[in-house]
C-alpha positions as CSV (number, residue, x, y, z in Angstrom):
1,X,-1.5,21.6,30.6
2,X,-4.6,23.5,29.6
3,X,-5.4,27.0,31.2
4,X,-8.4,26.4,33.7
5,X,-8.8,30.0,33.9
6,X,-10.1,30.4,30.3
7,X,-13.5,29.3,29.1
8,X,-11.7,27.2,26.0
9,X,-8.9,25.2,28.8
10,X,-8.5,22.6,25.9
11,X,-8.4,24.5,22.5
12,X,-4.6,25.9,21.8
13,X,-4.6,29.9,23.0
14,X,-3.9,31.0,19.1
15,X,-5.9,33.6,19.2
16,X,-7.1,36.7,20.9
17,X,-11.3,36.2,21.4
18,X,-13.5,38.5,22.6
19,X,-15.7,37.5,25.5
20,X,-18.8,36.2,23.5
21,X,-19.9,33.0,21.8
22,X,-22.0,33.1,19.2
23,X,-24.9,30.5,18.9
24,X,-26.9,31.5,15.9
25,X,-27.6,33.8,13.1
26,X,-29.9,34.8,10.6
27,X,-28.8,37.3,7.3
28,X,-26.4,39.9,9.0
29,X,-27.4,39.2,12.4
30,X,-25.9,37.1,14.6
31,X,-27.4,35.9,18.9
32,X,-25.3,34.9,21.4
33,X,-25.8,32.0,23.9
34,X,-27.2,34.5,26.5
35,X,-29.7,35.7,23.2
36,X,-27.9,39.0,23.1
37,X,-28.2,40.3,19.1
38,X,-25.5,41.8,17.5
39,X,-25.1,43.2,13.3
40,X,-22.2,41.9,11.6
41,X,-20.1,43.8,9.7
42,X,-17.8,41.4,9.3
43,X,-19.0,38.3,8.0
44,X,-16.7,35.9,9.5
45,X,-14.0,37.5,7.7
46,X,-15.7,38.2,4.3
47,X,-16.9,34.7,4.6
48,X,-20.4,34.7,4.8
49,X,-20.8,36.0,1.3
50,X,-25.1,35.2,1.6
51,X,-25.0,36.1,5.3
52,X,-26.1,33.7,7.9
53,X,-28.6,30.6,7.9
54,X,-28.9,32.0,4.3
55,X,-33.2,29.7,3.1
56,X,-31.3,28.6,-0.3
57,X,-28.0,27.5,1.0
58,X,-29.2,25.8,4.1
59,X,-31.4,23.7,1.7
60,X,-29.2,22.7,-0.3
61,X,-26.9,21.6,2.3
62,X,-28.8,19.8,3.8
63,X,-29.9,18.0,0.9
64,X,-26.4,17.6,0.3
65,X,-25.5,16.4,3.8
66,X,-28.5,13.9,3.2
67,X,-26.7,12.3,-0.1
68,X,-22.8,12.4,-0.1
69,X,-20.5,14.5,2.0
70,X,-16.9,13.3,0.8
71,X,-15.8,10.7,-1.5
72,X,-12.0,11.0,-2.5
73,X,-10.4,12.7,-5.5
74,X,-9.6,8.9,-6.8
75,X,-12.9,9.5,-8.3
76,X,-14.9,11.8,-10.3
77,X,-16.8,14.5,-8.4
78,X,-19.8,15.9,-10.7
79,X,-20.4,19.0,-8.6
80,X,-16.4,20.4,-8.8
81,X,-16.7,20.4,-12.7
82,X,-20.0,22.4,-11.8
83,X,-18.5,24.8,-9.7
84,X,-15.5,24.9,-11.9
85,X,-17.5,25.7,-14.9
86,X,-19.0,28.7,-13.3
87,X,-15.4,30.5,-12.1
88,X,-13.7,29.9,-15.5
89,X,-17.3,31.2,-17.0
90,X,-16.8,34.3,-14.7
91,X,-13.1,34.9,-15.0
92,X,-12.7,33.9,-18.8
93,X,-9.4,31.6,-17.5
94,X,-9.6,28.1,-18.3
95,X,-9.5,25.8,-15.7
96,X,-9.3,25.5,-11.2
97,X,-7.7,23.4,-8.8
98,X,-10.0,23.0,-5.5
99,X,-8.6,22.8,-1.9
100,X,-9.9,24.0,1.3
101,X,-8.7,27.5,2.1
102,X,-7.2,30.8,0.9
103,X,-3.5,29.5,2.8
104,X,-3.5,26.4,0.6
105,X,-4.9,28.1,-2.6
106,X,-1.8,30.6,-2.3
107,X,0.5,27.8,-1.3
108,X,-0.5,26.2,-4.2
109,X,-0.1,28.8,-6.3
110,X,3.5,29.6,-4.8
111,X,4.4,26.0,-5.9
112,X,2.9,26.5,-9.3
113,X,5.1,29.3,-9.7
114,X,8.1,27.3,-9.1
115,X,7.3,24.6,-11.3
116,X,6.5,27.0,-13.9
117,X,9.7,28.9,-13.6
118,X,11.7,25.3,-14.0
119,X,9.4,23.8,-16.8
120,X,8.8,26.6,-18.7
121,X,11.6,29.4,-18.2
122,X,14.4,26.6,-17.8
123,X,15.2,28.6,-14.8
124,X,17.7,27.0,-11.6
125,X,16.0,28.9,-9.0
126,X,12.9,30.2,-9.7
127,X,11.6,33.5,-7.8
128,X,8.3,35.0,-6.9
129,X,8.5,38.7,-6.5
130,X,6.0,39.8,-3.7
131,X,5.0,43.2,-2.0
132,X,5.1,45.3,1.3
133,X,1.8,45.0,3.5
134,X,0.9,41.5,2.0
135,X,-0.6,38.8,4.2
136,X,-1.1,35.7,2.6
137,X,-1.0,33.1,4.8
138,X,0.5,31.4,7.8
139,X,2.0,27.9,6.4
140,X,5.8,28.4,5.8
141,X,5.4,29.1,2.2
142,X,2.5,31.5,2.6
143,X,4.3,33.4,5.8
144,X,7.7,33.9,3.7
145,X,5.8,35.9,1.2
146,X,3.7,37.9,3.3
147,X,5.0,41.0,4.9
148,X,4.1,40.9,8.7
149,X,7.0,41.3,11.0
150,X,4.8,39.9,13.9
151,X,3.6,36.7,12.2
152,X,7.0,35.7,11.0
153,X,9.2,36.3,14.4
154,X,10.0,33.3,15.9
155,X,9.3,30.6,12.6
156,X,13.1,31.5,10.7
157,X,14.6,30.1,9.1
158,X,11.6,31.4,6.1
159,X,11.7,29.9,2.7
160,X,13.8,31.5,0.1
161,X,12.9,32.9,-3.6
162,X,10.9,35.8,-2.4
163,X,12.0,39.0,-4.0
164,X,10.0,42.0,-1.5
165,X,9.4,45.6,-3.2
166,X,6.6,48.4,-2.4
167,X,3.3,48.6,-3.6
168,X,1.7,50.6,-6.3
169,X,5.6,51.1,-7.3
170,X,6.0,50.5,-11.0
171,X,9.9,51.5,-11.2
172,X,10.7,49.3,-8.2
173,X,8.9,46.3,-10.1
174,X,11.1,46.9,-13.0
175,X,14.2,47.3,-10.9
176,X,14.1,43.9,-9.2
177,X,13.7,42.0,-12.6
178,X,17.2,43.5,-13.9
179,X,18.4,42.4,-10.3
180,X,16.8,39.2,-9.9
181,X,16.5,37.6,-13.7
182,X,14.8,34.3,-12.6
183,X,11.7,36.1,-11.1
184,X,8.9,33.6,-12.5
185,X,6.1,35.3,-11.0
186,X,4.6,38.3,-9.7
187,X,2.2,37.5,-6.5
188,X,0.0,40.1,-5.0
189,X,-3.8,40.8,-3.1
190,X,-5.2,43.1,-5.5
191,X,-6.6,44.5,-2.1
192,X,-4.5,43.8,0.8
193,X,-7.1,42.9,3.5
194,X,-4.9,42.1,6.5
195,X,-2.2,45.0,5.3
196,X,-4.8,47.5,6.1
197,X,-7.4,47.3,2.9
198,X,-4.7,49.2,0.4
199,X,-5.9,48.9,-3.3
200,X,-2.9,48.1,-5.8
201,X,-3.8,50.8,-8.1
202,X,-6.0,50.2,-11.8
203,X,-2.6,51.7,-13.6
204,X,-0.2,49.6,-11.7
205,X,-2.2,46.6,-12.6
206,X,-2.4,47.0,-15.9
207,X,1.6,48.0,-15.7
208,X,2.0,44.3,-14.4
209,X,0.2,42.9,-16.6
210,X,2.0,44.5,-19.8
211,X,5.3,43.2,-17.7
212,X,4.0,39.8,-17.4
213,X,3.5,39.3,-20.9
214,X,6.5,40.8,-22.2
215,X,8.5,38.7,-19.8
216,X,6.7,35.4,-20.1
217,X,6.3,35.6,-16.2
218,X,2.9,34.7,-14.3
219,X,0.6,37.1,-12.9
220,X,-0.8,35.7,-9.8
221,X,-3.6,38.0,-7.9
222,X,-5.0,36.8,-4.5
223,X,-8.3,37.4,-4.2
224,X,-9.1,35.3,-0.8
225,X,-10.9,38.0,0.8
226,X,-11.5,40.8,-2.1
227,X,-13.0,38.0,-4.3
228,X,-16.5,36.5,-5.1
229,X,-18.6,40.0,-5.5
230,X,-17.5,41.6,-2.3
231,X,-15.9,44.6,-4.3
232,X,-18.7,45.3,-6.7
233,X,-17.2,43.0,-9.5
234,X,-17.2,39.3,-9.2
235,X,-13.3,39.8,-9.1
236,X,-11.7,42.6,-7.8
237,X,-9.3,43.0,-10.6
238,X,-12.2,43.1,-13.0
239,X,-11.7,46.6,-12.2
240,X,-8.6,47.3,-13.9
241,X,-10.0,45.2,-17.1
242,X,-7.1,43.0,-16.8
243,X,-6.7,39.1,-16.4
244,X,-4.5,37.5,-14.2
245,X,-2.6,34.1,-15.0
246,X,-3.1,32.8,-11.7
247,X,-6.4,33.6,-8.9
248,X,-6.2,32.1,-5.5
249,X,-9.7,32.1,-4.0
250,X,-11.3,31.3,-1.1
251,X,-13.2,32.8,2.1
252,X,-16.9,33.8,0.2
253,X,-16.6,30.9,-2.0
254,X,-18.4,28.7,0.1
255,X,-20.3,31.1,2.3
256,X,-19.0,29.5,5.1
257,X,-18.3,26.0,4.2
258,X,-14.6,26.1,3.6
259,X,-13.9,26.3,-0.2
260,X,-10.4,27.5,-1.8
261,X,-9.5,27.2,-5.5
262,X,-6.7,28.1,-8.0
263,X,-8.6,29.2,-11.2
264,X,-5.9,29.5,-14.1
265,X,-5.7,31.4,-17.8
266,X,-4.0,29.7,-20.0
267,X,-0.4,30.4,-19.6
268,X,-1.0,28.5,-16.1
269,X,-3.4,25.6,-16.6
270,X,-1.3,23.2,-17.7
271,X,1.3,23.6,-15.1
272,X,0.3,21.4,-12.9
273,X,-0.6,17.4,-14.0
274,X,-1.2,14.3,-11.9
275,X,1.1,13.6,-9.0
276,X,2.7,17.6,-8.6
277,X,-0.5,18.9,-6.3
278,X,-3.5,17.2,-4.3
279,X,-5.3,17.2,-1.5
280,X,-7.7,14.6,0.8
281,X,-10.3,17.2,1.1
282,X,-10.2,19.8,-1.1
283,X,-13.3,19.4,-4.1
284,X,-15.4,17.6,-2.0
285,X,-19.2,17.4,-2.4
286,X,-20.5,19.2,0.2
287,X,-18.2,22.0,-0.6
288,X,-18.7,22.1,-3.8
289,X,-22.5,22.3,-3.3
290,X,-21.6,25.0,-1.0
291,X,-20.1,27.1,-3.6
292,X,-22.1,26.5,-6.8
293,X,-25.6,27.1,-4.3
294,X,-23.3,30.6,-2.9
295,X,-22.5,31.6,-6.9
296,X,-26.2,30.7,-8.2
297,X,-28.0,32.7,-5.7
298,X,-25.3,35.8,-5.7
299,X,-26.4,35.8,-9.7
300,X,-30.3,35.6,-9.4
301,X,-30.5,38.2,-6.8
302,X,-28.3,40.6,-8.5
303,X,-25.4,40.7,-5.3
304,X,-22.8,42.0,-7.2
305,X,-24.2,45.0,-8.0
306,X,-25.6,45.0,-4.6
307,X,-22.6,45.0,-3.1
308,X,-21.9,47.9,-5.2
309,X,-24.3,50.0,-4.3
310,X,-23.8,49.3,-0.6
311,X,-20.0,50.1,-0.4
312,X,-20.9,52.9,-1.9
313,X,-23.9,54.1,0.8
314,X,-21.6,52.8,3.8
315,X,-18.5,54.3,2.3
316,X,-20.6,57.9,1.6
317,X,-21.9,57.5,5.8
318,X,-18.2,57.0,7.1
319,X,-16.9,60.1,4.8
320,X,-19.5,62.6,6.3
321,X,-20.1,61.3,9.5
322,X,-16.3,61.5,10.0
323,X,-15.9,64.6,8.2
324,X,-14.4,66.5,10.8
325,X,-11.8,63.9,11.8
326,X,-10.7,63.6,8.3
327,X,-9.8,67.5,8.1
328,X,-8.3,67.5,11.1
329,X,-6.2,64.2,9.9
330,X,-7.3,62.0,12.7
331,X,-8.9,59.8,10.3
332,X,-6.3,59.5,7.5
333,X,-7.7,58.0,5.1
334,X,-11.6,56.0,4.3
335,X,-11.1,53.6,1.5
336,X,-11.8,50.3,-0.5
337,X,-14.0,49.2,-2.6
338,X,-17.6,47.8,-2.7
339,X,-18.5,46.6,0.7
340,X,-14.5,46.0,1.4
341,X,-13.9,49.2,3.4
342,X,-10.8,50.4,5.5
343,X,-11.0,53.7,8.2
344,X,-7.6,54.1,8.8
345,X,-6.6,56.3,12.1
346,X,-3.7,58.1,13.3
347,X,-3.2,55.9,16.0
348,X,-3.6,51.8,17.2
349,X,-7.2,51.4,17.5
350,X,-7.7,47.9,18.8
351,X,-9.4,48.8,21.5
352,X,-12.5,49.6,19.2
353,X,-13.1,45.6,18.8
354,X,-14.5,45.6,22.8
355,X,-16.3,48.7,22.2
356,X,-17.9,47.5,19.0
357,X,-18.9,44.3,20.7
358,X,-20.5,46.5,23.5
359,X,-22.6,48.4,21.1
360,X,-23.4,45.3,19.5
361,X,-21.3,45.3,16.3
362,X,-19.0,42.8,15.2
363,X,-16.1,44.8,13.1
364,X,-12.4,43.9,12.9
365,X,-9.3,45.9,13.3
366,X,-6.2,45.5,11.5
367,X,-2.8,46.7,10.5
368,X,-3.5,48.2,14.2
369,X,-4.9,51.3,13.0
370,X,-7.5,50.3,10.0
371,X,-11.0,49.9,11.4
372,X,-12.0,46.9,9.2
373,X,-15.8,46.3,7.7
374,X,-16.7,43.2,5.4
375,X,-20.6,43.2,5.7
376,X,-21.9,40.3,4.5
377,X,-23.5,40.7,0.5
378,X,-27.2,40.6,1.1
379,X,-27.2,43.4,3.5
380,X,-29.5,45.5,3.4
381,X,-29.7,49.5,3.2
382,X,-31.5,50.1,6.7
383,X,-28.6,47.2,7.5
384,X,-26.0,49.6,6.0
385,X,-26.9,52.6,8.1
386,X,-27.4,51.3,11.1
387,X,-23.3,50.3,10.7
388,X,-22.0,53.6,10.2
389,X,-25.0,54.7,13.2
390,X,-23.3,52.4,15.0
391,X,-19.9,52.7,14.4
392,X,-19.2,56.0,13.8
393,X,-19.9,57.7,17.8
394,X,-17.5,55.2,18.4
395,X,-15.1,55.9,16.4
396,X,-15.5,60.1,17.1
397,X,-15.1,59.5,20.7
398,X,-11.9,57.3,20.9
399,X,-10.3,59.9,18.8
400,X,-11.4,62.3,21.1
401,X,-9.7,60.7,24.0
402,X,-5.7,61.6,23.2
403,X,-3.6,62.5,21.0
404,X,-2.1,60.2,18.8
């Protein structure tokens, strides 16, 4: 029966909303349906790579819209070998498989693990060796390899072949393949996002990736939320100079058409062949308009190093501005990368969400205590420092309030 006593009776009660609806947007502002304004500095979740009702994008969706929205995958789709062209072009792997979110990109990397670890290491029962803090997705699969406590009580029993050990842990890494010998892949976020934005180190990296080849194993780095530019480099683990075997993508793809892909290198990209993976609307035109339109523009107007130079102003803003609380260890810790930033407190800070929204920012918090900001790439410098302007008197006076 559908709660009469909330303004959504019919949708499911999923999630936990805040008590606005947005009706419009334009760059990194957003108007509700009362015409209240608001700067976003989230970005739907990292989504909304070119910001809102982006001139470029809308154009060519519509134009798209106008032609051919979805055909079927019996057929050939011009505009996913176009798209496809551009990540392998960008990543230096070889080829992508195109679905519809960061859940199903991961799941389908999970099950290109296992195929791998049968048809290639002649192994029984294949494993994928994952980390503490990850979040990956909600789907069985996904939810089994992501550490989260809350999101998995109540859906045992999870899926087996998961080997767990820390992040950033080298030794532990090398420990569970002498205890588990038909580990087939190694499966991380090379920032965890929902974990609290923690960076697997450029050293550990690189450690997995000498592992990986020494081993024959896959190296499979989700970059659903720290991909597409948002850290400074078109992929995050650009940083490290590495490449991984396997790269889920997703969320800033599409800019807010939903877009997920699995780009693989070449010990991966012949895993998978006709009949082992598919989906009805993964790769469809409209999508796939989406993302080579989000990807041409993001290169003409220089947003990767824009969102360099951002992260870099917003993450300076945060460190002084919160000076005080970071000596004092009420603020433990300011970090990320690009404009992918985490304040982590000493204490739950969910309450900030409301107070955000009443000061007319949308922010996100999670891991309970990491303050979560994911501006979207165009943003601009005035943009920028009216965040941490903001943000920050927010954030000095809940910590103000009581003691952790």
């Amino acid at each position: 029966m559908a709660d009469t006593a909330s303004p959504m009776p019919h949708v499911m009660p999923t999630y936990g909303r805040l008590p606005v609806a947005l009706a419009r947007g334009d760059g990194s502002r957003v108007w509700d349906v009362n015409g209240h304004e608001y700067l976003d500095a989230l970005s739907g979740i990292a989504v909304n790579t070119l910001g809102h009702a982006h001139p470029r994008l809308v154009a060519a969706l519509q134009d798209q819209v106008a032609k051919l929205i979805h055909t079927s995958n019996y057929y050939q789709i011009p505009l996913q070998e176009e798209l496809a062209a551009r990540l392998v072009r960008l990543s230096g792997l070889n080829n992508v498989f195109f679905c519809n979110s960061g859940l199903e990109a991961n799941e389908g990397a999970l099950k290109l693990a296992r195929k791998y670890g049968h048809d290639v290491l002649g192994f029984d029962t294949p494993q994928t060796l994952v980390f503490e803090g990850a979040f990956h997705g909600r789907s069985l699969a996904t939810l089994s390899a992501t550490a989260n406590p809350k999101v998995q009580a109540g859906f045992a029993p999870l899926v087996p072949g998961f080997v767990r050990v820390a992040l950033n842990d080298l030794a532990a890494v090398e420990a569970a393949f002498a205890a588990h010998p038909q580990i087939s892949a190694i499966f991380l976020e090379t920032i965890q996002g929902e974990g609290g934005i923690n960076p697997a180190r450029v050293e550990f990296l690189q450690g997995l990736r000498k592992l990986c080849d020494a081993r024959n194993v896959l190296l499979m780095l989700d970059e659903v939320q720290c991909g597409i530019g948002r850290t400074g480099k078109w992929f995050a683990h650009q940083w490290a100079g590495i490449q991984p075997d396997v790269m889920p993508l997703a969320k800033g793809l599409g800019s807010g058409v939903p877009v997920g892909a699995i780009v693989c290198g070449p010990r991966a990209a012949g895993v998978l062949q006709a009949g082992n993976h598919g989906t009805t609307f993964g790769g469809n035109p409209l999508a796939m308009r989406a993302g080579v339109t989000t990807i041409d523009v993001m290169e003409q107007d220089g947003l990767v190093a824009h969102a360099a130079a951002m992260g870099e102003r917003l993450m300076n803003l945060l460190r002084e501005g919160l000076a005080a609380d970071l000596a004092t260890g009420r603020v433990r810790e300011i970090r990320g990368q690009g404009l992918m930033i985490g304040i982590e407190l000493d204490r739950p800070c969910g309450v900030l969400l409301q107070r955000a929204l009443e000061a007319h920012l949308l922010i996100s918090v999670t891991a309970d205590r990491v303050v979560r900001l994911l501006p979207a790439l165009v943003v601009s410098a005035a943009e920028v420092d009216e965040i941490a302007a903001r943000l920050l008197p927010l954030i000095r006076a809940f910590l103000q309030e009581q003691p952790a």
